[in-house]
C-alpha positions as a printed Julia matrix, in Angstrom:
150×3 Matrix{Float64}:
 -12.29  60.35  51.75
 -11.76  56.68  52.45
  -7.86  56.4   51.39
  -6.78  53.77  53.15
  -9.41  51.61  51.95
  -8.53  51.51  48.52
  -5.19  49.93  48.83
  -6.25  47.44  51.36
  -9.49  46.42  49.04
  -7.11  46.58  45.9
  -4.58  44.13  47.56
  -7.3   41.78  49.26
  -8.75  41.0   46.27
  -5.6   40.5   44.51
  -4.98  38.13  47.17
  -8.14  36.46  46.91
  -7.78  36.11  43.25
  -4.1   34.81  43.34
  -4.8   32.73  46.22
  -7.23  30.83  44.05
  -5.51  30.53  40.65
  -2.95  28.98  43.19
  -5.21  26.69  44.46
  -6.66  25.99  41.32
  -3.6   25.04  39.74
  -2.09  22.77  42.41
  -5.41  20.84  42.26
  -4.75  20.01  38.92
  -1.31  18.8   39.92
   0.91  21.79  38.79
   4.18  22.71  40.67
   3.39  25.48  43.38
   4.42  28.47  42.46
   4.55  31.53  45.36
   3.16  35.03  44.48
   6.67  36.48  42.65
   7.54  33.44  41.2
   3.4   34.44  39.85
   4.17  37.98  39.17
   6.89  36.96  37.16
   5.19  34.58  34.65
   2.7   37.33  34.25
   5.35  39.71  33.11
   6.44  36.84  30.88
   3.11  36.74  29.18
   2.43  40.32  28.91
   5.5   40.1   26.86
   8.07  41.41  29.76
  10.89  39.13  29.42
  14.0   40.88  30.26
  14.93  40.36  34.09
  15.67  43.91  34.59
  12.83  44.86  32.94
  10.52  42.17  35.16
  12.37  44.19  38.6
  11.64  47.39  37.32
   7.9   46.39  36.76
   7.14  45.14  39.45
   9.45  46.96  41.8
  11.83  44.81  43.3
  15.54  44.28  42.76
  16.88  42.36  40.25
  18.91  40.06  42.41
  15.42  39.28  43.94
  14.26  38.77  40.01
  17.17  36.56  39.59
  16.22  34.42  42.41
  13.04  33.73  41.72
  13.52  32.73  37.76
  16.2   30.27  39.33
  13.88  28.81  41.57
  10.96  28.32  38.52
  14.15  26.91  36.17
  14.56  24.22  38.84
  11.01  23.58  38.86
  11.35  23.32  34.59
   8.6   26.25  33.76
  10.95  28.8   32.51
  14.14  28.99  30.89
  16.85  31.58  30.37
  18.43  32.22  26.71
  20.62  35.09  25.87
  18.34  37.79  24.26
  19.24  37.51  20.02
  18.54  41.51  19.79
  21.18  42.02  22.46
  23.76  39.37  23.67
  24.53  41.61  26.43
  21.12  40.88  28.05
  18.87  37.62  29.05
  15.74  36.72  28.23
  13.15  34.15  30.2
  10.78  32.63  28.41
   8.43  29.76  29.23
   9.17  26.1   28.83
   6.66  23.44  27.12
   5.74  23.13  31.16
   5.39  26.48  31.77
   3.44  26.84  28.12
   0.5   24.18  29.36
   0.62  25.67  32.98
  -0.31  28.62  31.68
  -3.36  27.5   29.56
  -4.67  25.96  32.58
  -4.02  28.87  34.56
  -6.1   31.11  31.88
  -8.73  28.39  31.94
  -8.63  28.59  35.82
  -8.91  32.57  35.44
 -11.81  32.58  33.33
 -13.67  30.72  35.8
 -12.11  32.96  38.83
 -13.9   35.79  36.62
 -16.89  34.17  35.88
 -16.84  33.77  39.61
 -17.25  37.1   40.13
 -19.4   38.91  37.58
 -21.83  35.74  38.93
 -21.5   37.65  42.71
 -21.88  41.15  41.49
 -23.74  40.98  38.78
 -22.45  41.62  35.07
 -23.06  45.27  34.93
 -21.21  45.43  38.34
 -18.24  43.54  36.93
 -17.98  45.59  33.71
 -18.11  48.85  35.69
 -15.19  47.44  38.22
 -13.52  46.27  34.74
 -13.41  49.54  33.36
 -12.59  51.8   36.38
  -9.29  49.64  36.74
  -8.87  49.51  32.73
  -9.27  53.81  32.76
  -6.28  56.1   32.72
  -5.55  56.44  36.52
  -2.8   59.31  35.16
   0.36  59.71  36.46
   1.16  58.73  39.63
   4.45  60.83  39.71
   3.37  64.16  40.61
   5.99  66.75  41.89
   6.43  66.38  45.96
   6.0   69.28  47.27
   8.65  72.03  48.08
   9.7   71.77  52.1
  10.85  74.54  53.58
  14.63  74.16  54.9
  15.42  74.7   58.22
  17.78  77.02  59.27
């Protein structure tokens, strides 16, 4: 079985396909944005807008979180309100900036994917889509019992 491969082609092509939104996007004279400060408006879009709840996702601390939302309110493409269901809690959201950004980013990805169903071949593409849209499972599975030494 080839294990390591699959993580290392998982997170090259993740690369390759941030990489290029990135480049994509500061050609068309957006503010660079690094991969977390990416991660994060992803979460933001996918409707993940709680800091904590951006950490937990994508498995960092939320101090880190809080850092990088600071750095993308200085660069005026999010903002921070308290969260109306729960005053207790923040929310980020994207600014007007961050709005248009974003609808050149999705612009940019729909090329990225053309991109690639053009290099492997449509039926390729959908069969690549669909293994990464199936139900991996869960990936928590009991470790197993060790045996304590004595």
């Amino acid at each position: 079985m080839r294990t390591n491969q699959l993580i290392i082609a998982l997170f090259q092509r993740f690369c390759w396909l941030d990489e290029g939104l990135q480049a994509r996007l500061h050609d068309h004279g957006w503010p660079d944005v690094n991969r977390p400060q990416s991660m994060v408006m992803t979460n933001i879009v996918s409707g993940i807008v709680r800091p904590s709840d951006i950490a937990r996702n994508l498995g960092v601390s939320r101090q880190a979180i809080h850092s990088t939302i600071n750095q993308m309110v200085k660069l005026g493409i999010v903002q921070l309100d308290v969260d109306p269901d729960d005053r207790r809690h923040m929310i980020v959201s994207l600014t007007d900036l961050g709005t248009r950004m974003r609808e050149d980013a999705q612009r940019s990805m729909d090329a990225l994917t053309a991109q690639i169903a053009a290099r492997l071949g449509q039926d390729r593409f959908d069969d690549l889509l669909a293994a990464l849209e199936a139900d991996w499972g869960d990936n928590l599975e009991p470790a197993p019992q060790r045996q304590r030494r004595t």
